[in-house]
C-alpha positions as CSV (number, residue, x, y, z in Angstrom):
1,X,67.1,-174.8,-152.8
2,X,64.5,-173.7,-150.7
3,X,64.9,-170.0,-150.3
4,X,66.5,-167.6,-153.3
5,X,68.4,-164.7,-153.5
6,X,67.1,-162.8,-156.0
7,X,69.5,-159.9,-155.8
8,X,73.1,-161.4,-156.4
9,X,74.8,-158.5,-158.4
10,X,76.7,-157.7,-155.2
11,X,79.3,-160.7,-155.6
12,X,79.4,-159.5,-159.1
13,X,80.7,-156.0,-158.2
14,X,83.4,-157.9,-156.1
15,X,80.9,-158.0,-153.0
16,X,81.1,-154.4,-152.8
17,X,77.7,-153.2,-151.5
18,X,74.6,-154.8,-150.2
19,X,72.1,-157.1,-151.7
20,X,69.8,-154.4,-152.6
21,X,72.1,-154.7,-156.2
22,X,71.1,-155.7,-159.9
23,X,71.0,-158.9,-160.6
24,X,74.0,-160.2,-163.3
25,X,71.8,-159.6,-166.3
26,X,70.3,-156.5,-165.4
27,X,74.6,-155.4,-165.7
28,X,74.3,-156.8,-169.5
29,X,72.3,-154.0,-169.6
30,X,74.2,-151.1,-168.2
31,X,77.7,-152.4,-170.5
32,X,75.8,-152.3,-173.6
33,X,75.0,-148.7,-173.0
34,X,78.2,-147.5,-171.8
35,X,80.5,-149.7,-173.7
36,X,83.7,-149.0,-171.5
37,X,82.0,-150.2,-168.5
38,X,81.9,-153.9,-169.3
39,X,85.6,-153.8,-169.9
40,X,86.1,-152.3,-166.4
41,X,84.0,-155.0,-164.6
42,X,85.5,-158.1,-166.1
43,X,87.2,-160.7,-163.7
44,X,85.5,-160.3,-160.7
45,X,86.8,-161.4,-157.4
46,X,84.6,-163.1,-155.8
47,X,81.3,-164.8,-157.4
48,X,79.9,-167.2,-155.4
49,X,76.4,-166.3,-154.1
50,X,74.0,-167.8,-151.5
51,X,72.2,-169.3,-154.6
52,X,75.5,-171.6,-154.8
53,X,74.9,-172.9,-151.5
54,X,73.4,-176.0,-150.7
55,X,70.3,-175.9,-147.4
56,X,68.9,-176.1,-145.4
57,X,69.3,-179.8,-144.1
58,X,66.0,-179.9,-142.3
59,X,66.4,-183.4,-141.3
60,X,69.4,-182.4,-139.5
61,X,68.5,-179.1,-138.0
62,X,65.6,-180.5,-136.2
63,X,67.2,-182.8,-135.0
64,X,70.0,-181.9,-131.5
65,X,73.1,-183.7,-131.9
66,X,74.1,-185.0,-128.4
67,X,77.1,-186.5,-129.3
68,X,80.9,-184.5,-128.5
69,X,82.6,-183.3,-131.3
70,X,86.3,-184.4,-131.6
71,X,89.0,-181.7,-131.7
72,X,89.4,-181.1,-135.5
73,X,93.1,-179.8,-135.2
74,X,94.1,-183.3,-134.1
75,X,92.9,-184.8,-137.3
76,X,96.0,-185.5,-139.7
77,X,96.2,-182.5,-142.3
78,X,96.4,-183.2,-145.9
79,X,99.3,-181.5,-148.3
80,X,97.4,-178.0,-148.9
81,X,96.9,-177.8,-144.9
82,X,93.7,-179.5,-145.0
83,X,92.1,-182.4,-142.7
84,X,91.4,-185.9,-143.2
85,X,88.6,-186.0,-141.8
86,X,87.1,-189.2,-140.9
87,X,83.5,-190.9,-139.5
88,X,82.1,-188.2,-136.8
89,X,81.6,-185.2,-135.5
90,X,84.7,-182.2,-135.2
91,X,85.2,-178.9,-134.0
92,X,87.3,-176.1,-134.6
93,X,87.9,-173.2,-133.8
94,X,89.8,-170.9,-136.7
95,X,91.1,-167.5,-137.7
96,X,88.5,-166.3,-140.7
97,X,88.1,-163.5,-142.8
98,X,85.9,-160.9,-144.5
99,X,85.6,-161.6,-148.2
100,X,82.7,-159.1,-149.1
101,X,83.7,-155.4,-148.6
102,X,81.1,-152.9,-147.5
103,X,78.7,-155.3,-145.6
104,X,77.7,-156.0,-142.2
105,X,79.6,-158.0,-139.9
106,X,78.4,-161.2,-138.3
107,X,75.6,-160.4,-135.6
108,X,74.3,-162.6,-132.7
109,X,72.2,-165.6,-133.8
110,X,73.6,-165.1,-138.0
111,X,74.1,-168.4,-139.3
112,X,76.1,-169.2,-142.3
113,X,75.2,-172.2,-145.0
114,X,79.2,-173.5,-147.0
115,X,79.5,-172.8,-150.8
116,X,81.7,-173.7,-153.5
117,X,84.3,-170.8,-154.0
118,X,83.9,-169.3,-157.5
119,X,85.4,-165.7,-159.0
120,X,88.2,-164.6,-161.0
121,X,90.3,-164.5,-158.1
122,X,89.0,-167.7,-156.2
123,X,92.0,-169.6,-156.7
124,X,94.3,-166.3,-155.1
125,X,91.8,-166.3,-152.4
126,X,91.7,-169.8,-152.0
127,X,95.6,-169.9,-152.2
128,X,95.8,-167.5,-149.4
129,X,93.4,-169.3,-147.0
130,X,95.0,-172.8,-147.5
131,X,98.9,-171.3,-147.1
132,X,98.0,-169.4,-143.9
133,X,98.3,-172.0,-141.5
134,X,102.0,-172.9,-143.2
135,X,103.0,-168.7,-142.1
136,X,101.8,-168.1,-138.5
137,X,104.6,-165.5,-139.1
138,X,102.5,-163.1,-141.3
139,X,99.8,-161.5,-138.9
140,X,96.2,-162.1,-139.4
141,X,95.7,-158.4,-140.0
142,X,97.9,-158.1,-142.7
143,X,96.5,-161.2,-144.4
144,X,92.6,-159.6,-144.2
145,X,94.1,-156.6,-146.0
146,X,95.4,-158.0,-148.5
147,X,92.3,-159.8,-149.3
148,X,90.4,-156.9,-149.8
149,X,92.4,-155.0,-151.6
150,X,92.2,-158.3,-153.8
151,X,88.7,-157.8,-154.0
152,X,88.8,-154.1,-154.9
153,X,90.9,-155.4,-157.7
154,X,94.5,-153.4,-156.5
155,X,97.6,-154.7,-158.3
156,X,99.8,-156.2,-156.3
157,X,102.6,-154.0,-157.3
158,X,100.6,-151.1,-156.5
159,X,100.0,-152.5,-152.7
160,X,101.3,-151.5,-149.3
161,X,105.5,-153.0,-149.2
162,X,103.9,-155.3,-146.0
163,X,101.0,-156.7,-148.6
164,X,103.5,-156.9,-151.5
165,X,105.6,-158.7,-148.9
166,X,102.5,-161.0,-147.7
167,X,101.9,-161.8,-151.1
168,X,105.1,-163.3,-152.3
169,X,104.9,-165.5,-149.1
170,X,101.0,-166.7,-149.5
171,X,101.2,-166.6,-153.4
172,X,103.1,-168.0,-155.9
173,X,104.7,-165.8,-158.6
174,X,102.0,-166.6,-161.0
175,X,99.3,-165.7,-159.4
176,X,100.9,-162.3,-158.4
177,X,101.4,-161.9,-162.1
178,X,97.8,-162.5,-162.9
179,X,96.7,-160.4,-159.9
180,X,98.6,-157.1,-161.5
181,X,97.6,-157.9,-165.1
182,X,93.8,-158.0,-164.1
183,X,93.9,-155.1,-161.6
184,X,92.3,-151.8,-161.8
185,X,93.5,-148.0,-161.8
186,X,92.5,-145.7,-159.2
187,X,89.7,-143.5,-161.3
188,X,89.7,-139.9,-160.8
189,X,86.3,-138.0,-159.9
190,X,86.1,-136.8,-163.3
191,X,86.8,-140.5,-165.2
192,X,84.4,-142.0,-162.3
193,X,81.2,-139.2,-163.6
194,X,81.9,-140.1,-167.3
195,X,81.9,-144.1,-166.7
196,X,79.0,-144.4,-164.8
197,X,76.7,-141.9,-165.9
198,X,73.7,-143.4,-166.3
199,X,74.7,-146.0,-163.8
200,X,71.7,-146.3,-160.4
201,X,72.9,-145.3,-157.4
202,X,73.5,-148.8,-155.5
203,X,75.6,-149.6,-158.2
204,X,77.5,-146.2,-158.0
205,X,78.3,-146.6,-154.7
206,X,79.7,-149.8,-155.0
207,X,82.3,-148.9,-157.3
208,X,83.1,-145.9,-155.5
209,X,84.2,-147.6,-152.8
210,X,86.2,-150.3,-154.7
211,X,88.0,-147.3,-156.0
212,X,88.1,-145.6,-152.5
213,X,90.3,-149.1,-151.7
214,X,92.1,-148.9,-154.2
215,X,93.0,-145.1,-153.4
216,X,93.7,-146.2,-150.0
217,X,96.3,-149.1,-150.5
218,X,97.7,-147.5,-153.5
219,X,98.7,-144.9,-151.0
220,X,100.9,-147.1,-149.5
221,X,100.3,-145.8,-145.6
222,X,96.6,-146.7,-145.1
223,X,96.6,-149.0,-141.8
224,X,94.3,-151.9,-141.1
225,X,91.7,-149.8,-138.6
226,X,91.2,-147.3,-141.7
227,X,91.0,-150.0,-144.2
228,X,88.2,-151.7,-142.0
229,X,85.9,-148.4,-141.5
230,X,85.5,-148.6,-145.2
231,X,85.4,-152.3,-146.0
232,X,82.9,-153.3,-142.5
233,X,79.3,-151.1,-142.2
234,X,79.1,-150.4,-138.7
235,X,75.8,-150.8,-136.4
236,X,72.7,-153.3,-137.3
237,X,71.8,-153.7,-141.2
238,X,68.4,-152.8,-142.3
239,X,65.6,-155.4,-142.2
240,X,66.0,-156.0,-146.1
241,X,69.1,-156.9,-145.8
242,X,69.2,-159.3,-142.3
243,X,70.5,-162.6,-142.2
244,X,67.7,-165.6,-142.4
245,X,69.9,-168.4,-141.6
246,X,70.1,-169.3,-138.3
247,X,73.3,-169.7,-136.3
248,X,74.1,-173.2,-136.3
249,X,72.2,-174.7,-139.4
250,X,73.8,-177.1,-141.0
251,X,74.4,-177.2,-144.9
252,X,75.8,-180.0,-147.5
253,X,79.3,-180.1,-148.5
254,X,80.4,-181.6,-151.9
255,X,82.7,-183.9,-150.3
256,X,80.0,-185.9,-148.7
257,X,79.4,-184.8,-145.3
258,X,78.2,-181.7,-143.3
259,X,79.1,-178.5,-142.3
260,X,78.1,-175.6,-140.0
261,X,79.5,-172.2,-138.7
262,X,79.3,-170.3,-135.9
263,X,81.1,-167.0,-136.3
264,X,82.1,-164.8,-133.2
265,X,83.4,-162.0,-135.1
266,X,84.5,-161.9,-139.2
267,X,87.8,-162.8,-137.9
268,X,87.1,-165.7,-135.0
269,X,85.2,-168.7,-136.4
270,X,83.9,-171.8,-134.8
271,X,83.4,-175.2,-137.3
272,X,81.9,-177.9,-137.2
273,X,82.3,-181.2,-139.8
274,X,80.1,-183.7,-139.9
275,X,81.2,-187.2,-141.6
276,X,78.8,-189.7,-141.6
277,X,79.0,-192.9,-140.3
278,X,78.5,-196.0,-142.1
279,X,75.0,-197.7,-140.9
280,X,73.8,-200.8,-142.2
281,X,69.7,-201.4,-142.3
282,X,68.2,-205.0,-143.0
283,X,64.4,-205.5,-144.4
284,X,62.2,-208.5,-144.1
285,X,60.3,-209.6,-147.0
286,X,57.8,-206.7,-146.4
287,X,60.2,-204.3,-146.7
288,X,59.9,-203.1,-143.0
289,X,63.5,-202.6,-140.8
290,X,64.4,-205.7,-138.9
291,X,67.9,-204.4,-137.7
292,X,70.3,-201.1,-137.7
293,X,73.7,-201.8,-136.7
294,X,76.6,-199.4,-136.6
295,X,80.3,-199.6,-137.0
296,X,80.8,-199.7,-133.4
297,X,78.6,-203.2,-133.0
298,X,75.7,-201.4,-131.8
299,X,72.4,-203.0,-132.9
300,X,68.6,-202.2,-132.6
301,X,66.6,-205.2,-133.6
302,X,62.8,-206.3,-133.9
303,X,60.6,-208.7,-135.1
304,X,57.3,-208.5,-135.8
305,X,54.1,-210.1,-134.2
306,X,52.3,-210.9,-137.7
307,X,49.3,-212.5,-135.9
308,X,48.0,-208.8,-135.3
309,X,46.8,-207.6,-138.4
310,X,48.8,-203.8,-139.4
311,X,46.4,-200.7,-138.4
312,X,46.6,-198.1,-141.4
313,X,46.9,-194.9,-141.0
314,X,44.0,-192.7,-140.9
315,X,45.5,-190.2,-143.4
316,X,47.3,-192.2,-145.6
317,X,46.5,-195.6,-146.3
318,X,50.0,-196.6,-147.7
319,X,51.2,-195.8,-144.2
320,X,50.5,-199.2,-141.8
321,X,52.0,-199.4,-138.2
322,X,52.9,-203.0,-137.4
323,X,53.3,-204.6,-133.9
324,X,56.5,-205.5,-132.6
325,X,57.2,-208.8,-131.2
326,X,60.6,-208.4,-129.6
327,X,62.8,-205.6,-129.4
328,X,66.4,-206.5,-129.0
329,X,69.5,-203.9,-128.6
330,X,73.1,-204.7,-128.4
331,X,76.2,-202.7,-127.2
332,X,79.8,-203.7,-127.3
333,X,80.5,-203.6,-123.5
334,X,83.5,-202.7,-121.2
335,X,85.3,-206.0,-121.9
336,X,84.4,-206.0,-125.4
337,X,82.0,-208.8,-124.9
338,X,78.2,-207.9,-126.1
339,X,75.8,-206.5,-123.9
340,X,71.9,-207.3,-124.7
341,X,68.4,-206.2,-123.6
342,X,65.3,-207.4,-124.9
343,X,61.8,-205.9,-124.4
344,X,58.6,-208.3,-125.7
345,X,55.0,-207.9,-126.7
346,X,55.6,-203.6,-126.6
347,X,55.6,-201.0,-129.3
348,X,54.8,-200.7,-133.0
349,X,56.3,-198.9,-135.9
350,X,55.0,-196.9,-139.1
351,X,56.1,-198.6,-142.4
352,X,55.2,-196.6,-145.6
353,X,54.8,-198.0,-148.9
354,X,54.1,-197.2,-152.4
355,X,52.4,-195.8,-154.2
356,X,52.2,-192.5,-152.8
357,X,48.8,-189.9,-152.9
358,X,49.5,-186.6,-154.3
359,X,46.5,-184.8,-155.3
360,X,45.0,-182.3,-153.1
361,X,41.5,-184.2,-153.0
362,X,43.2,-187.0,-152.1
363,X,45.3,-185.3,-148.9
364,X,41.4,-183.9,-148.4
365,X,39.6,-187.2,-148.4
366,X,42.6,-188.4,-146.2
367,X,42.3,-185.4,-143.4
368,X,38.4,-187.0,-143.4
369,X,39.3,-190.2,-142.9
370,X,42.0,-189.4,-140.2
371,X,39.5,-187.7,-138.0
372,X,36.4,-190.4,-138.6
373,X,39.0,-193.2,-137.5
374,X,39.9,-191.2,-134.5
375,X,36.2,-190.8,-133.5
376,X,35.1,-194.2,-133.8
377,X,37.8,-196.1,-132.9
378,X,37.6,-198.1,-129.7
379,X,38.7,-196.8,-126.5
380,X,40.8,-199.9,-125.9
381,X,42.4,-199.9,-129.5
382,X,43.2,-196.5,-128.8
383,X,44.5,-196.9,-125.3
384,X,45.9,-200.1,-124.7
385,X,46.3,-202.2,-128.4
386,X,48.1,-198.9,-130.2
387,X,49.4,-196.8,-127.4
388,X,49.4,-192.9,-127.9
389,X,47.8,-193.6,-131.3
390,X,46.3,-189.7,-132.3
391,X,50.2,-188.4,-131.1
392,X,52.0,-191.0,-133.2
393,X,49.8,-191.2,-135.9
394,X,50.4,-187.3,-136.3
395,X,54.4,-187.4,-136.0
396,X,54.1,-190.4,-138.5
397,X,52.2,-188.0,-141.0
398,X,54.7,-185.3,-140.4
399,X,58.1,-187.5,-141.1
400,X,55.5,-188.2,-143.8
401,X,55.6,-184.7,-145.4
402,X,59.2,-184.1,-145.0
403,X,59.5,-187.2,-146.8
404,X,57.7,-185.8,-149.6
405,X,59.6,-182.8,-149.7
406,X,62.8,-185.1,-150.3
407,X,61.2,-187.8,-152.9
408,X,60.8,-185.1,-155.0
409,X,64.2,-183.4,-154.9
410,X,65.2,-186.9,-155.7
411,X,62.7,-187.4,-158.4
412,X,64.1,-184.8,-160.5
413,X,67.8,-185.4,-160.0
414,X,69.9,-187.1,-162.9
415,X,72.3,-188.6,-160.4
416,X,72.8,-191.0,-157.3
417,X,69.5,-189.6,-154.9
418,X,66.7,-192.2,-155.5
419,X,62.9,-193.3,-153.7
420,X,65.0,-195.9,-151.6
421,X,66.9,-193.5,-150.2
422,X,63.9,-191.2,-148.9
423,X,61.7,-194.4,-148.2
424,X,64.8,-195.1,-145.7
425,X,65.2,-191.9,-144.0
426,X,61.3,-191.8,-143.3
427,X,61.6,-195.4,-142.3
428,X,63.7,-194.7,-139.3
429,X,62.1,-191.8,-138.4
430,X,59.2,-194.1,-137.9
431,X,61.3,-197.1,-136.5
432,X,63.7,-194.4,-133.8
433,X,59.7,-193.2,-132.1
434,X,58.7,-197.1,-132.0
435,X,61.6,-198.2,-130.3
436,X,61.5,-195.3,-127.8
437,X,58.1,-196.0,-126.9
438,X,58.9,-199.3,-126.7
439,X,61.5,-199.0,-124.1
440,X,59.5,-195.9,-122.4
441,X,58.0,-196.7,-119.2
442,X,61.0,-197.9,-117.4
443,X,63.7,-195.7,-118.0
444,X,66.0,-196.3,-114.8
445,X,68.3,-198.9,-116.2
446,X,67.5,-198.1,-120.0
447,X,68.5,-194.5,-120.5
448,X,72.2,-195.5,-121.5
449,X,70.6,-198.1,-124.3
450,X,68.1,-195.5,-125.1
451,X,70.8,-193.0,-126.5
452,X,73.1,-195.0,-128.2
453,X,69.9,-196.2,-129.8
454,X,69.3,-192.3,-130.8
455,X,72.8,-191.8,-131.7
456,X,72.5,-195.1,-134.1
457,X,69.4,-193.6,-135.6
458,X,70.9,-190.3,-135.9
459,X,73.5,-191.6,-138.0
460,X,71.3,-193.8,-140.2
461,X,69.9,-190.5,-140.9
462,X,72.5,-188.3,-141.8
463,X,74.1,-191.1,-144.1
464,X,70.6,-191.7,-145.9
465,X,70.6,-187.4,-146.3
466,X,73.8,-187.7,-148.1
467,X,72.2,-190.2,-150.9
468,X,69.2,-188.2,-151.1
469,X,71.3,-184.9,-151.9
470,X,72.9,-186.9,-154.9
471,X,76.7,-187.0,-153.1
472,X,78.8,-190.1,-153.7
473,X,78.7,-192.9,-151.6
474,X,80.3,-195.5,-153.6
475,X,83.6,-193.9,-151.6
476,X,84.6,-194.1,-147.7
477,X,84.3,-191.5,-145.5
478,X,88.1,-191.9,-144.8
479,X,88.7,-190.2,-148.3
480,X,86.9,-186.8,-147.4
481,X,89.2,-183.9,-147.1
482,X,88.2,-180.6,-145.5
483,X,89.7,-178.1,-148.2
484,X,90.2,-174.4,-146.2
485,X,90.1,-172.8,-149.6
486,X,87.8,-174.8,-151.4
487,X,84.6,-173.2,-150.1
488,X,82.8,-169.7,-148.6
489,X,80.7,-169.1,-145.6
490,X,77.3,-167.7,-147.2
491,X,74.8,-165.6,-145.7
492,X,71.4,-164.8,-147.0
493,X,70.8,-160.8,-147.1
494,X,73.6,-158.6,-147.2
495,X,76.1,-159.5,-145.0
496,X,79.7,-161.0,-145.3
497,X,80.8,-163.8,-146.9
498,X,83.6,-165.4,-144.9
499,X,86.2,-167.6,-145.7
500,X,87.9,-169.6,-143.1
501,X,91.7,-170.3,-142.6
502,X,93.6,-173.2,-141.9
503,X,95.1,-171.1,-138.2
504,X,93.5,-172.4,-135.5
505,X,92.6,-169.8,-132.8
């Protein structure tokens, strides 16, 4: 991914302090001087990191989603308290929690990008997130606190009698076993000096307030609003350590579709899922899109006026925009018969080709070019024959470069992403502007036909995303399951990770 996080020892030190940590080898280091230490830091909670997570989607984020999102909780839920999701966009809202002690809580505008769930405690925590929605009788508050205390690595047995009681309903008996055989003892100030001498002081403080937890619940009459002035930093974090991802960015699920979160509080999170729809694209012998239809019986198709010879683009030669003969779109109508408009003689796509330049004279020598043929190209061809040429020549460049950025993800992939795939995103980029300028100019009966158009394009798109980030799509949609404890929300800087619960709010 895109941006890196290079100081990850946090999750490492059960998410303890901010990301201003070691990374995990420079702790190879520390346990090989003081021996005793390695032993102490083994099986840690929580390990997933923003490195785990996959973003951003720039194809998605620039692009607004129009379309209203379904009510998630009305989806049918799966055997672990799941959903089934299916084709679409959904939105939830859910109960969520803090799974990184001693961090900032979510601020206005933080966004959050999903990762897989990973630790020696991820399937406790992942238990507890899934099993929640099956117990609205154990209070939200209760749960949270027993989640950290998980993370500070407090045996169960040496919990509050409410956690110990939460526990046996969230967990099963094996995993409460586990949990007290790989828990830590509370360290007195003098064993705390003799382990971590030596030890920088980030990395001090984080293990003095695990052990500060652990003090606290072993006491067995810490409550939840003294528990949470230890565990949440209060007021703004420093700028090392501020969130990057914006609120609302969308990131890649394993499963095959989307996700983003928009957090109110640590505790109060909205979701949104979304599953692609199937879209089917048809080429012509040249390889250019003739039609995109959807699952609903929507269609956008053109043909092609051959007679007029294809204008290259002035930066890229493999780039051509082709004139459009008719454009035809079809919608399923109120009675279920087909509804049609057809537009002749207007518009023109971009259609890109192989092979591709790459060299940095080459972009040069193709910058020159761009501005000579923009120069001394007639007024009329500008004008009249290739309508707002200089404007769409430059968006056509820029799906162009995005493109790029994609090929050569897919390039160095072992798996499913391929050249077709990124050829067919940047393909309808090209083909969505065409038909839109197409049917601009009389827009009073045409709006309707214009966004289900956009909405059709939008979903070509997000399915030809999915093939470029290597996901399966040999399988349907209909099998995609959104797993509550499958996955983290991850922030870049130091802030919380969150996990979210099956409860809807």
């Amino acid at each position: 991914m895109r941006v890196k996080l290079t100081l990850v020892f946090v999750t490492a030190l059960c998410g303890m302090v901010s990301a201003q940590l070691p990374r995990p080898s420079d702790l190879a280091g520390i346990a090989r001087k003081l021996p005793s230490l390695d032993g102490f830091l083994r099986n840690r909670a929580l390990e997933s990191t923003f490195d785990d997570a996959v973003g951003p989607q720039l194809f998605l984020d620039q692009r607004p989603i129009t379309r209203q999102p379904g009510d998630m909780t009305r989806l049918p839920r799966t055997s672990s308290g799941g959903f089934m999701l299916q084709p679409g966009l959904w939105e939830g809202e859910f109960e969520s929690y803090c799974l990184r002690s001693a961090t900032w809580a979510p601020h206005a505008g933080d966004g959050y990008l999903w990762a897989p769930i990973k630790g020696g405690r991820a399937n406790a925590i992942g238990t507890i997130l899934r099993a929640s929605a099956a117990h609205p009788n154990v209070p939200q508050g209760d749960i949270q606190m027993l989640l950290w205390a998980m993370l500070s690595r407090t045996r169960v047995s040496d919990m509050p009698p409410k956690l110990q009681a939460a526990a046996r309903v969230l967990l099963p008996a094996s995993e409460i076993n586990g949990l007290n055989v790989s828990g830590a003892q509370v360290l007195d100030v003098a064993s705390r000096t003799r382990l971590f001498r030596g030890v920088t002081a980030p990395v001090r403080r984080a293990l003095d307030i695990e052990n500060e937890l652990r003090y606290e619940f072993s006491r067995g009459n810490g409550n939840y609003e003294q528990i949470e002035k230890i565990a949440v930093l209060a007021g703004a974090p420093p700028a090392a350590n501020r969130n990057t991802v914006k609120r609302g960015q969308w990131s890649r699920h394993s499963g095959g579709y989307y996700v983003r979160y928009f957090p109110d509080t640590f505790a109060r999170m909205k979701l949104q899922v979304l599953v692609p729809h199937r879209v089917r694209i048809v080429r012509d012998q040249l390889h250019r899109i003739i039609s995109i239809e959807d699952s609903r019986g929507g269609k956008t198709e053109t043909t092609y006026d051959d007679s007029v010879a294809p204008r290259p683009h002035p930066r890229n030669p493999n780039i051509k925009a082709y004139k459009f003969k008719t454009v035809t779109l079809t919608r399923r109508g109120a009675n279920g018969q087909p509804q049609v408009v057809e537009i002749k003689n207007k518009g023109y796509t971009f259609h890109q080709s192989r092979p591709r330049p790459r060299r940095v004279a080459q972009l040069i020598g193709d910058g020159a070019r761009w501005l000579m043929a923009l120069m001394v190209a007639p007024v009329e061809a500008r004008q009249i024959d290739w309508e707002r040429w200089g404007e769409r020549a430059q968006e056509a460049w820029e799906h162009w470069e995005d493109a790029e950025w994609l090929r050569d993800r897919a390039e160095a992939t072992t798996t499913t992403g391929d050249e077709d795939s990124v050829d067919e995103l940047g393909d309808t980029e090209h083909y969505e502007d065409g038909i839109e300028a197409a049917l601009d100019g009389d827009l009073s009966d045409r709006v309707g036909w214009i966004a289900e158009h956009q909405e059709r394009q939008n979903e070509a798109l997000e399915h030809a995303i999915v093939v470029i980030d290597t996901l399966p799509t040999t399988s349907s949609a209909d099998d995609s399951d959104w797993d509550f404890g499958g996955g983290v929300g991850m922030p870049s800087g130091g802030g919380q990770t969150l996990g979210v619960s099956g409860r809807a709010r």
